[in-house]
C-alpha positions as CSV (number, residue, x, y, z in Angstrom):
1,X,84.2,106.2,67.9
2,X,86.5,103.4,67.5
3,X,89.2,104.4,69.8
4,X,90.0,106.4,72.5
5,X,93.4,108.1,72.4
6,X,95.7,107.7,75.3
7,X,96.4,110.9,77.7
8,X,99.8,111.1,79.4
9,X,98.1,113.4,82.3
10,X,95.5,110.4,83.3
11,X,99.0,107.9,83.1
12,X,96.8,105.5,80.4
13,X,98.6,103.0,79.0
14,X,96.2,100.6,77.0
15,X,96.1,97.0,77.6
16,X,96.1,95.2,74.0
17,X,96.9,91.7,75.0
18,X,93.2,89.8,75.1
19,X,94.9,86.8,77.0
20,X,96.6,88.5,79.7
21,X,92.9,90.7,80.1
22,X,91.6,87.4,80.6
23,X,93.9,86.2,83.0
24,X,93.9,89.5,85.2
25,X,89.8,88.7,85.1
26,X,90.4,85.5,86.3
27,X,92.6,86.5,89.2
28,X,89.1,87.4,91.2
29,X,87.8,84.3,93.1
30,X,84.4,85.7,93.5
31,X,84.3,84.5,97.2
32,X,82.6,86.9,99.7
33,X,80.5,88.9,96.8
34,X,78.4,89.8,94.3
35,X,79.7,93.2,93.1
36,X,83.1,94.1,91.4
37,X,84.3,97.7,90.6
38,X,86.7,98.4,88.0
39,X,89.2,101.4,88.0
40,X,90.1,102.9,85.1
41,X,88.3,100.5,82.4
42,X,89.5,102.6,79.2
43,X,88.1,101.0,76.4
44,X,87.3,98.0,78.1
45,X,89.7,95.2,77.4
46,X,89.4,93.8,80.8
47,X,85.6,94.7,81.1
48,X,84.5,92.4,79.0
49,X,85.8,89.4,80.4
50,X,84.4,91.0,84.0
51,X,80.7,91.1,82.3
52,X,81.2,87.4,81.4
53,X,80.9,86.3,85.4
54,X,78.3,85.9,87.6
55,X,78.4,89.4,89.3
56,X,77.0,92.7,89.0
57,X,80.3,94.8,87.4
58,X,80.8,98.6,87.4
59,X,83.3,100.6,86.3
60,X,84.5,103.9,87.4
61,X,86.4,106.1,84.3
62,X,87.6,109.8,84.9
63,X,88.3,110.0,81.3
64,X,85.4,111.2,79.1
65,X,86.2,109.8,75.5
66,X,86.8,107.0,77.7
67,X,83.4,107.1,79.1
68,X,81.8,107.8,75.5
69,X,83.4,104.7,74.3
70,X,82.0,102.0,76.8
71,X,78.6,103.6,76.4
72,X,78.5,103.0,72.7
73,X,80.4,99.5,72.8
74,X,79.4,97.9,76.1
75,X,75.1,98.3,76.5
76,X,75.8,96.1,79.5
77,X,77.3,98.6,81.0
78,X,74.0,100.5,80.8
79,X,73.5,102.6,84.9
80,X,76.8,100.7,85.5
81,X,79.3,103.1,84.1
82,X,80.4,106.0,86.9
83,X,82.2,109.0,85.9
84,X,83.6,109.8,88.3
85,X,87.4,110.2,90.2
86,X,88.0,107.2,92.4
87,X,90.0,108.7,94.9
88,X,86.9,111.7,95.7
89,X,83.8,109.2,94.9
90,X,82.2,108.6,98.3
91,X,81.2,104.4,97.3
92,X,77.9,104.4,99.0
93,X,76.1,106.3,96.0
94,X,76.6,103.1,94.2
95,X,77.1,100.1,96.6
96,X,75.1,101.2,99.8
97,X,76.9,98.8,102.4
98,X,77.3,96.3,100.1
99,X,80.4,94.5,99.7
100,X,82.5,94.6,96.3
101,X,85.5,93.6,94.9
102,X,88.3,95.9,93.2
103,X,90.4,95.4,89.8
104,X,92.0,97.4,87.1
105,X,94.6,98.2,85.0
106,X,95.4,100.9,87.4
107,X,97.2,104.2,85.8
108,X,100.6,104.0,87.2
109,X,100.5,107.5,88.5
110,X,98.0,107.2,91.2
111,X,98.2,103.7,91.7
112,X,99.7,103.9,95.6
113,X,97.2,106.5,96.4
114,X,94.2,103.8,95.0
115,X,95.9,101.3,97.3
116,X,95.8,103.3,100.3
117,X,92.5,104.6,99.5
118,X,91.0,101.0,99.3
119,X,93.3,100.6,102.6
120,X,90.5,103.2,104.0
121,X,87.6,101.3,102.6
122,X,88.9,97.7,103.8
123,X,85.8,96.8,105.5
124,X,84.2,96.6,102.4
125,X,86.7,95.3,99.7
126,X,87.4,91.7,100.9
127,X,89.2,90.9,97.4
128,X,91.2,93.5,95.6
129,X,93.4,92.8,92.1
130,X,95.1,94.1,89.3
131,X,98.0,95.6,87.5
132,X,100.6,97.7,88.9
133,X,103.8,98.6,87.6
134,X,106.2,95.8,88.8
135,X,108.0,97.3,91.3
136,X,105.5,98.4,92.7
137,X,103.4,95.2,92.9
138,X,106.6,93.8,94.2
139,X,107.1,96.3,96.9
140,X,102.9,95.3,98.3
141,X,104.0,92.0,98.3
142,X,107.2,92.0,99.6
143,X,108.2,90.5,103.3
144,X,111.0,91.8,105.5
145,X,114.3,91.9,105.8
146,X,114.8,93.4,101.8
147,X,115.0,97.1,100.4
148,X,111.6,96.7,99.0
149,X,109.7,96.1,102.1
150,X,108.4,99.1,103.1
151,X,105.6,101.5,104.4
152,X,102.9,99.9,101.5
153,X,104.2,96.3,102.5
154,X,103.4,96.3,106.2
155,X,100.2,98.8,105.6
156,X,98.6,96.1,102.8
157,X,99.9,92.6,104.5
158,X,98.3,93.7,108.3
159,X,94.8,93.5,106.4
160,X,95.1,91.4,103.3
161,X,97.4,88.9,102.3
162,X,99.3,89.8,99.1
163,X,100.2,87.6,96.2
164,X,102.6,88.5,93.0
165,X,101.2,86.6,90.5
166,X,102.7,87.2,87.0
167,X,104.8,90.1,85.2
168,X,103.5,91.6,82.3
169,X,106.1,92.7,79.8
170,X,105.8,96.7,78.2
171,X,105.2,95.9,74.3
172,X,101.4,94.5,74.9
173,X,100.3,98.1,76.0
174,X,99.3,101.1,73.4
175,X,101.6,103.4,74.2
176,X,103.9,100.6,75.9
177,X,105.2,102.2,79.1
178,X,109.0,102.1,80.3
179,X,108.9,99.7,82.6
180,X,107.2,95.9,83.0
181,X,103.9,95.7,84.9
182,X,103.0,93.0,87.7
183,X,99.5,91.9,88.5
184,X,98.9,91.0,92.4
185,X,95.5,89.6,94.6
186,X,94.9,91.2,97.7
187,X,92.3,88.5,99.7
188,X,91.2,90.4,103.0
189,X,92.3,88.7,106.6
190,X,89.8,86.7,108.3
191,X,90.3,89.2,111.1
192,X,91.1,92.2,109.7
193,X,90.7,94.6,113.0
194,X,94.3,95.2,114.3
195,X,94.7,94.5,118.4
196,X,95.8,98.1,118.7
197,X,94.9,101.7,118.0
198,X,95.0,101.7,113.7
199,X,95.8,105.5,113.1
200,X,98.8,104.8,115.6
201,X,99.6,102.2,114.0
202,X,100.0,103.6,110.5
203,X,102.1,106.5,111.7
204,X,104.2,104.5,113.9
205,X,104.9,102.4,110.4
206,X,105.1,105.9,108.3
207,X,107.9,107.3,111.0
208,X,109.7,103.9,111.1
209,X,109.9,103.9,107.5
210,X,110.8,107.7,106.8
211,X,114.0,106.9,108.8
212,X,114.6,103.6,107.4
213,X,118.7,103.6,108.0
214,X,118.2,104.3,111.6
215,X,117.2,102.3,114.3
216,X,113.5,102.3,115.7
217,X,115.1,104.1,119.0
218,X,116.3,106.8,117.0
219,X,113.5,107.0,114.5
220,X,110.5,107.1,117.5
221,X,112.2,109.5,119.3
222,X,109.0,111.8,119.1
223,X,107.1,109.6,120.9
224,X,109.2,109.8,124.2
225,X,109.7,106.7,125.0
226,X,110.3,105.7,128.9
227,X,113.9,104.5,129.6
228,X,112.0,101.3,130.3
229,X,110.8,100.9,127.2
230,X,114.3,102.3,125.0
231,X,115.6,98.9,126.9
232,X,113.8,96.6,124.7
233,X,115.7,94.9,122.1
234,X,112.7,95.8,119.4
235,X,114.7,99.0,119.7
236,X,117.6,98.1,118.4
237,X,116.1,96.8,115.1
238,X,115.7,99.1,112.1
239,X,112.2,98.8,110.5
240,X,113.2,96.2,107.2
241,X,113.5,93.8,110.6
242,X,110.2,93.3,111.9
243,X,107.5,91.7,110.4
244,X,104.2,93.1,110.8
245,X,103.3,91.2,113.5
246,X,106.3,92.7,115.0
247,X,104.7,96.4,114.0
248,X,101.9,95.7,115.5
249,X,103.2,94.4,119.1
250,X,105.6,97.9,118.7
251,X,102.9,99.8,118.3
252,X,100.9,98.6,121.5
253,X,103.7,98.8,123.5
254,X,104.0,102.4,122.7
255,X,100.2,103.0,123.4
256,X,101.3,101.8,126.6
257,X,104.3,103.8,127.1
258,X,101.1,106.4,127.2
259,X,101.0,108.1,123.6
C-alpha cells in the first residue's frame, strides 16, 4: 500500500510538511510521563518523529486503510496501534492508571468534542498538543474580554494552561483544507481540582455563554438567585468579563445561594 486516500466523512486532511511534523512532535516536553497517545495518526507523518523519543507511543486510528498502512510501514508500532474511536474507547484497556500524554493532527470535525473529552479524562493527561484549525486553537487559548473567549476558553484554562504556538498555512496538507491550522500545548495546572462543585461549574459557564449578549443576571435567571445575591456587581458583567478565576468564585457563590 503506498498511500491511504483521504475521506471527507473522517475530516482527514494529510499532513505533508516533514518540518512542521517535527516541530508539532517537539511541542511535548515529556515532563510528568512515559506514555503518549496519538489521535488520528493517518499515515504517520507525525508518528515517526513520536517513535524517535524516549516514551512508549500509541496511536489510536478509526480509519482502516489507515490502520493497514502503519502496520505495514511502522513494525514499531507492533501491539501499539488501537483501532478504535477515541471518543467511545474507555483508556484503561491500554494505559491502566497510568498517565499519558495527548497529540495529533486532530480531524477538524470532532476536534472540540476530543478537547472536551480529554477535559473528562484530565486527571490523567497532564500534557496535551496538537493541531487544530486556527480559530479554533485560538478560541482554547484565548483570555477575556474578546469575541473569541468563550465556553472552550474558560473550560480548558481552569485546568491547563493554554499556549498558541504557531499557524500552519492550508497548502502543506493533501487535500489542503479551507482554512489555516494552529498548533497549541495544553500543560495541566499544578492544582487542577476546582474549589467548587465541577459539574456546576461547567454549566454555570455553558449558560453564561449560551446568552453571551446578556448580563450574568439575566442569563442565570434559572438558578433563582436571592435578591441578595442579584445585588452583586459580578451580575452586572456579561460572561466575555470575567476571567476564570472570576467563574469560578461565581459559581461558589451560587452553590451558596443553595443550588
Amino acid at each position: 500500500m503506498d498511500k491511504v486516500k483521504a475521506k471527507k466523512h473522517l475530516g482527514q486532511h494529510f499532513l505533508k510538511d516533514e518540518g512542521i511534523a517535527k516541530n508539532i512532535a517537539d511541542t511535548l516536553t515529556l515532563q510528568g510521563y512515559s506514555k503518549i497517545l496519538e489521535i488520528g495518526p493517518g499515515m504517520g507523518v507525525l508518528t515517526k518523529y513520536l517513535l524517535e523519543k524516549p516514551t512508549e507511543t500509541f496511536v489510536i486510528e478509526i480509519d482502516t486503510e489507515s490502520v493497514d498502512y502503519l502496520n505495514a510501514h511502522y513494525p514499531k508500532l507492533e501491539g501499539h496501534i488501537i483501532s478504535k474511536d477515541f471518543l467511545r474507547y474507555n483508556l484503561s484497556e491500554d494505559f491502566g492508571d497510568d498517565q499519558f500524554a495527548i497529540i495529533g493532527n486532530f480531524p477538524y470535525n470532532i476536534s472540540t468534542q476530543i478537547v472536551f473529552r480529554a477535559l473528562e479524562l484530565r486527571y490523567r493527561i497532564p500534557e496535551f498538543s496538537g493541531m487544530f484549525q486556527k480559530e479554533v486553537a485560538q478560541r482554547i487559548c484565548e483570555k477575556k474580554g474578546t469575541k473569541a473567549y468563550g465556553i472552550l476558553s474558560v473550560l480548558v484554562q481552569a485546568f491547563y494552561d493554554a499556549e498558541y504556538l504557531f499557524t500552519v498555512d492550508e497548502h502543506v496538507f493533501n487535500p489542503p483544507p479551507k482554512v489555516k491550522s494552529g498548533v497549541l500545548r495544553l500543560t495541566r495546572k499544578e492544582n487542577y481540582h476546582l474549589p467548587v462543585d465541577e459539574k456546576l461549574f461547567f454549566a454555570v459557564v455553558k449558560m453564561a455563554f449560551n446568552q453571551r449578549r446578556k448580563t450574568l443576571r439575566n442569563s442565570l435567571k434559572t438558578y433563582n438567585l436571592s435578591d441578595n445575591l442579584k445585588e452583586d456587581t459580578i451580575f452586572d458583567l456579561r460572561p466575555e468579563q470575567l476571567s476564570v478565576e472570576q467563574f469560578i468564585d461565581l459559581t461558589q457563590k451560587i452553590a451558596a445561594n443553595g443550588v
